[in-house]
C-alpha positions in Angstrom: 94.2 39.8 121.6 94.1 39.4 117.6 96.3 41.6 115.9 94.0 41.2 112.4 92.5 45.0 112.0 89.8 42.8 109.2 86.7 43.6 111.7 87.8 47.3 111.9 88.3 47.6 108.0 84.9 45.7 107.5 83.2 48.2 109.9 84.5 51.1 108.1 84.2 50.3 104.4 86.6 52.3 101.6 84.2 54.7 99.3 86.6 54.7 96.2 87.2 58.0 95.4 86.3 59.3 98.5 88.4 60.1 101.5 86.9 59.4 104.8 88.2 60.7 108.4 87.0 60.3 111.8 88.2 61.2 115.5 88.2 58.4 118.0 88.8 58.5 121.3 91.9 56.0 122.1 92.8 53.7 124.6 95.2 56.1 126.8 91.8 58.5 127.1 93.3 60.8 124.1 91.2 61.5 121.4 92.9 60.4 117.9 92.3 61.4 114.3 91.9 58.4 111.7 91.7 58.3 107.7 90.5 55.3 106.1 92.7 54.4 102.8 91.7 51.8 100.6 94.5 49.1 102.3 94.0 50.2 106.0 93.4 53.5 108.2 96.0 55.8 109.3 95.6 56.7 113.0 97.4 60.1 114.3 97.8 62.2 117.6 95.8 65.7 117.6 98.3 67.0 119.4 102.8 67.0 118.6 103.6 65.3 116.1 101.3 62.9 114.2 102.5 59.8 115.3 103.3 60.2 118.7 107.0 60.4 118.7 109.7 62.9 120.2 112.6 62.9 118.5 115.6 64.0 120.4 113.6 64.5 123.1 112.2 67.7 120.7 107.8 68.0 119.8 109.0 67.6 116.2 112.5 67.0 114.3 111.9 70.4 112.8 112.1 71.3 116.3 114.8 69.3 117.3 116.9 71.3 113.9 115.8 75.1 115.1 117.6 74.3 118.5 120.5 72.7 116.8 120.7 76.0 114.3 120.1 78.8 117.9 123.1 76.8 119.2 125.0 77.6 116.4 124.0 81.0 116.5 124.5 81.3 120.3 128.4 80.0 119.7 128.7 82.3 116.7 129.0 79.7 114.3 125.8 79.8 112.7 127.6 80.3 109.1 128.4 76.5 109.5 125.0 75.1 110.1 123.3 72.9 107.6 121.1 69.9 106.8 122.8 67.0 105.2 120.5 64.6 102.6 120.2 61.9 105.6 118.2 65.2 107.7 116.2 66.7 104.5 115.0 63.6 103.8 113.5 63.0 107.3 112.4 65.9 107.5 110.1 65.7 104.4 108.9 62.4 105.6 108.1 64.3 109.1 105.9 66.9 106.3 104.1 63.9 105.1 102.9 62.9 108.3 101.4 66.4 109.2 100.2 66.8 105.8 97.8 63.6 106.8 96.9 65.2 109.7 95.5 68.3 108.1 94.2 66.7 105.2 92.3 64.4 107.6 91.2 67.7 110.0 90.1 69.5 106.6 87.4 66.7 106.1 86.4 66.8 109.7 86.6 71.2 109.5 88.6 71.0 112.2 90.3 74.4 110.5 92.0 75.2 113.6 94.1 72.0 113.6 94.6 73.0 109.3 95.9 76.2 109.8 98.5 75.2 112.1 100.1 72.1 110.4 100.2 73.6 107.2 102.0 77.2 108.8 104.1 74.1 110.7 104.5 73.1 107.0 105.4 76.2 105.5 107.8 76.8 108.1 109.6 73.5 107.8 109.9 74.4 103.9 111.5 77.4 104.9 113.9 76.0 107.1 114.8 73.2 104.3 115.7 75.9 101.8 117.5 78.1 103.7 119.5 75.5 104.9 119.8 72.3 102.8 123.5 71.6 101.6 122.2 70.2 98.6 120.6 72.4 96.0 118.0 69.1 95.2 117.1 69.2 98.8 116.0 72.7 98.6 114.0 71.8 96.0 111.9 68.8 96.5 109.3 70.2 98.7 108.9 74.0 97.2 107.1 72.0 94.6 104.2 71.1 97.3 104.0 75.1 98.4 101.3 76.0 96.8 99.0 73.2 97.7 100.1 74.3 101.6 99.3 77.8 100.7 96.0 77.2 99.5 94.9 75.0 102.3 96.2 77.6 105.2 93.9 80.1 103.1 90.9 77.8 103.2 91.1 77.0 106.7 91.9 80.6 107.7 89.2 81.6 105.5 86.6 78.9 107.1 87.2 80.1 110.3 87.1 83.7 109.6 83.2 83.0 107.6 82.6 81.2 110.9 83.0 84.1 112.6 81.1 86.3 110.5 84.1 87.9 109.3 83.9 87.6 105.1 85.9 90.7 104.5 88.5 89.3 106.2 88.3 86.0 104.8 88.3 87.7 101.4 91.8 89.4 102.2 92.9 85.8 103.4 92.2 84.2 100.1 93.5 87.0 97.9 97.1 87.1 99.7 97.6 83.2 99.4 96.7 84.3 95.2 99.2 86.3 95.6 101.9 84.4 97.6 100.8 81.3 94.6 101.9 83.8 91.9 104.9 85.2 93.8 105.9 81.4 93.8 105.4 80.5 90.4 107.5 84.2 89.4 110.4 83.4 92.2 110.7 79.9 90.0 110.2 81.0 86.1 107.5 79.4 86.0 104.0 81.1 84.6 100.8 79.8 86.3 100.0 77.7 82.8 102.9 76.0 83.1 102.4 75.0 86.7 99.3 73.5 86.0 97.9 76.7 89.0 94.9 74.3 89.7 95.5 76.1 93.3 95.0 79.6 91.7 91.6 78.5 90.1 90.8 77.1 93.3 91.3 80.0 95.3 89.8 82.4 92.5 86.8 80.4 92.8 87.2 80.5 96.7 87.1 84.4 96.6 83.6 84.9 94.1 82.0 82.4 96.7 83.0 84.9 99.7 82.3 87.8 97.7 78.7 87.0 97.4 79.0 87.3 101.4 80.8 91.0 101.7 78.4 93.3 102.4 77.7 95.6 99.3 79.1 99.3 99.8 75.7 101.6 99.3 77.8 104.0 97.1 79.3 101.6 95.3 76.0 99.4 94.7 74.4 103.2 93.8 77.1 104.2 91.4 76.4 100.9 89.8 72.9 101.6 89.2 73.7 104.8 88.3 76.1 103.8 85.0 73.6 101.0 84.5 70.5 103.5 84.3 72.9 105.5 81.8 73.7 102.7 79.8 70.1 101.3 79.2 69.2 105.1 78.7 67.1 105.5 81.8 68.0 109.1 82.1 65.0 110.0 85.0 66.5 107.5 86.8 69.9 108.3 86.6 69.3 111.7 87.3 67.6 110.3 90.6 70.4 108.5 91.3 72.7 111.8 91.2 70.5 113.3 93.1 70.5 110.7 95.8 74.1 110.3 95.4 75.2 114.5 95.9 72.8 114.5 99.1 75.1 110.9 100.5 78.0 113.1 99.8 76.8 115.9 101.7 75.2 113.6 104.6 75.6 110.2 104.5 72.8 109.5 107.1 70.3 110.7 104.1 71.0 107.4 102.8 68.4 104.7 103.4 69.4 101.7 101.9 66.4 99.8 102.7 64.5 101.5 100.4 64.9 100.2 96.4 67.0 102.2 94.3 64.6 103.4 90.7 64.3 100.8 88.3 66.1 98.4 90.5 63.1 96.8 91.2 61.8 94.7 95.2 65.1 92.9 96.6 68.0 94.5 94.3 
């Protein structure tokens, strides 16, 4: 059997500038997840850790680590636990690999899959800070944090528009824009300075669900209603007091169906 990949890599041609994924299923009967780069495809496990390993026996090193720290805890000597440079540094090379995994999941919208590598992620930054002996170590990957914020708020987002859900999705997106800025505060750093391309991201996120929430009728009436006052349509605004005293009252007056005045078929 040839071990030259060519055929594959000829089959499935690089788009520069474009990232291309696929799931395949593999020769143990496993389905697998594949990006093509421009020098060759990365291949990776949907399930445990990206490339199929166990380390220490463990799903993940990051796994492997949290038992080490509850048996420190459980002997009362969790004071002394810590990760040297050799563990931080495999550890952030354990990131990478799930980063490719969701990145590649994101272009498939397999948002499941997303949401939990990057909280895997986020938790694996947490456990690097918290307990990296060196101060660089605690560091080097809070840098990446809001990227993983903002891609845990898409996918959680994605799947909460999939299930008809926009208000919630809307909450999603607006607590990862404020996690972002907590970040960038937390660090001295103001959202200029940080180059917050994942704030602008997510800001635009949010107007796109927004067109999706369902309007409030009060709040869509009192909206004509300062409108009608501000073109000096006073008939109409006194219409739209009316209508709005009798919603007070009874909200089952309301018909929203029915056009507000001046608003026109469809407003």
């Amino acid at each position: 059997m040839s071990e030259d990949i060519g055929d594959i890599l000829e089959n499935w041609p690089h788009e520069g500038g474009h990232l291309s994924a696929r799931r395949v299923r593999g020769d143990d009967g496993r389905d697998k997840l594949q990006l093509r780069l421009e020098l060759g495809i990365l291949q990776m496990e949907i399930t445990g850790r990206p490339d199929g390993k166990r380390p220490y026996g463990f799903e993940s090193l990051l796994g492997y680590y949290q038992n080490q720290l509850k048996q420190y805890c459980d002997s009362g000597q969790d004071e002394d636990f810590h990760l040297d440079e050799r563990a931080c540094e495999m550890l952030r090379a354990e990131a990478a690999m799930y980063y490719n995994r969701y990145l590649t999941a994101f272009i498939l919208e397999d948002f499941a899959l997303v949401d939990a590598d990057t909280r895997r992620n986020l938790d694996l930054m947490d456990f690097c800070y918290q307990h990296a002996e060196e101060d660089t170590d605690k560091h080097l990957l809070e840098q990446h944090r809001p990227y993983v914020l903002m891609m845990n708020a898409r996918s959680r987002a994605r799947l909460a528009l999939a299930d008809a859900r926009p208000k919630a999705a809307l909450t999603i997106v607006h607590e990862a824009i404020d996690d972002v800025r907590r970040h960038y505060e937390r660090f001295g750093l103001d959202e200029a300075s940080a180059a917050g391309s994942e704030l602008a991201f997510l800001g635009a996120l949010a107007s796109e669900i927004e067109q999706r929430v369902p309007v409030d009728p009060l709040t869509k009436m009192r909206k004509q209603l300062d409108q009608a006052i501000t073109e000096e349509r006073y008939e109409d605004a006194a219409i739209l007091r009316d209508q709005l005293s009798r919603v007070a009252k009874d909200p089952a007056h309301h018909q929203p169906d029915q056009p507000a005045p001046g608003s026109g078929e469809g407003a």
